[in-house]
C-alpha positions in Angstrom: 25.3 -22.3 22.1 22.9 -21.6 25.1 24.0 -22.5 28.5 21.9 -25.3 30.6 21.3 -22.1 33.1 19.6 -19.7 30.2 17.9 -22.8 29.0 16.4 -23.6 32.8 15.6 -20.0 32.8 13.4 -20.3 29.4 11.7 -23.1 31.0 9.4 -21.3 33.2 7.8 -19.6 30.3 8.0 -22.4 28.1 5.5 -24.3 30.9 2.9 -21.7 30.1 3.0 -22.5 26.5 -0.4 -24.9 25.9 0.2 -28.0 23.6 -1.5 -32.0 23.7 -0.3 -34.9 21.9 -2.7 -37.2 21.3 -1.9 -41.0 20.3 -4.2 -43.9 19.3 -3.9 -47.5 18.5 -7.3 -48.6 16.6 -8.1 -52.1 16.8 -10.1 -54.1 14.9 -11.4 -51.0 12.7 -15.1 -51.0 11.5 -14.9 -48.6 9.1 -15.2 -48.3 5.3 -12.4 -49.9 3.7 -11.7 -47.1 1.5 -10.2 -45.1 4.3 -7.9 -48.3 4.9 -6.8 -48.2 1.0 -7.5 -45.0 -0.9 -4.9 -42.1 -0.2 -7.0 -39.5 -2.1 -10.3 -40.1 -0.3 -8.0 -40.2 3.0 -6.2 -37.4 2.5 -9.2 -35.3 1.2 -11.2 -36.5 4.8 -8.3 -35.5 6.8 -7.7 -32.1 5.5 -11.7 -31.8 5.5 -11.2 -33.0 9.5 -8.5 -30.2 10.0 -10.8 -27.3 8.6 -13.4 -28.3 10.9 -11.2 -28.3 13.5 -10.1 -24.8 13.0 -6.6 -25.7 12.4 -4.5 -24.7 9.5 -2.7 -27.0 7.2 0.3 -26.0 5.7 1.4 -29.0 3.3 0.2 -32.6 3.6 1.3 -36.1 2.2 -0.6 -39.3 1.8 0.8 -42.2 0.2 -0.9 -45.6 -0.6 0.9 -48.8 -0.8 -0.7 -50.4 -4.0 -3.6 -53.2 -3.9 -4.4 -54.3 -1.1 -1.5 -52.3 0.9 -2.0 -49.1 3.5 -1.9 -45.9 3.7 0.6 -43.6 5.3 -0.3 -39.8 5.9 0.7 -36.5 7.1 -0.3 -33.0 7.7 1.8 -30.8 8.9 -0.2 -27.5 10.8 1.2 -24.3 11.5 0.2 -26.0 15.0 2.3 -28.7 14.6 1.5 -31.9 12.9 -1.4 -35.0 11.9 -0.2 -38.2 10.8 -1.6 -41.6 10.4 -0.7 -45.8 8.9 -3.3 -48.1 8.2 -3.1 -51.7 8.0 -5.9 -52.5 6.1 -5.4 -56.8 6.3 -4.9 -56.0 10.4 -7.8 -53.6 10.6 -5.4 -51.6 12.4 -4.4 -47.9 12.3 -2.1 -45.7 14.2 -3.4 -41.9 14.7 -1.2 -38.7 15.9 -2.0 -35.6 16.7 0.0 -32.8 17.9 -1.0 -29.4 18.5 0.8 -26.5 20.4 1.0 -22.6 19.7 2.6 -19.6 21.5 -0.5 -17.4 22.3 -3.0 -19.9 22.1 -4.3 -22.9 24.0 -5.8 -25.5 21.1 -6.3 -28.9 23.1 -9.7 -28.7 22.3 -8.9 -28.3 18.5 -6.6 -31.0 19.1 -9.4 -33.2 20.6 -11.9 -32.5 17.7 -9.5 -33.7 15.2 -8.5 -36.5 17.2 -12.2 -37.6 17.7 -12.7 -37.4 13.9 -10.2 -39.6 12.9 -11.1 -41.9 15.4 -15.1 -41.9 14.4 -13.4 -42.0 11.0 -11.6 -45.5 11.6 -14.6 -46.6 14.5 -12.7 -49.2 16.3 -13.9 -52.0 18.3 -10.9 -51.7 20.7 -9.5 -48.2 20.4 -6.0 -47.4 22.8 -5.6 -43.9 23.7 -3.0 -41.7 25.1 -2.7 -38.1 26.0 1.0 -36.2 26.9 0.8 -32.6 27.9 3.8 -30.9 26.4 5.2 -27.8 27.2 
């Protein structure tokens, strides 16, 4: 077990090491309503999304809740991770996107994404936040 002194001593280093979490609430969606309901048209976007970014998936899941219900979805990056829930009779969807790397800074990749899904879902009243982590 590392003591709380080596672990203050990684810290400096681990400051230098670029990542960006980006979170947005979309209200009042205007987008097509397959991207509410459809995992496979989803999920096909969002990997589509991820290449354009320059980002690399490693495994992804998205999983529908039946007629009428959400969707739920994740891809995990060798950066870190993309996951999103719509609620389709809200016209509401949650977006995260997390990116970090050890030799590389990727907020703009991170931003790109971000934007895409958010185009994607084109809300009328979008929430954002941005945490700098490392």
């Amino acid at each position: 077990m590392q003591s709380i002194l080596s672990l203050k001593d990684a810290l400096p280093h681990a400051r230098k090491l670029p990542g960006l979490h980006l979170l947005g609430d979309l209200y009042d969606c205007r987008c097509d309503a397959r991207f509410m309901l459809d995992d496979r048209l989803l999920g096909r976007h969002c990997r589509e999304l991820v290449d354009k970014a320059g980002l690399t998936s490693v495994g992804d899941l998205f999983h529908s809740f039946g007629e009428g219900g959400g969707v739920t979805g994740m891809i995990v990056l060798a950066e870190s991770h993309m996951s999103l829930h719509t609620w389709p009779e809200e016209g509401y969807v949650t977006v995260d996107v997390y990116v970090c790397n050890y030799s590389t800074d990727n907020r703009a990749k991170a931003r790109q994404l971000f934007d895409g899904l958010v185009k994607t879902f084109n809300p009328a009243d979008p929430r954002f936040h941005a945490v700098d982590r490392a």
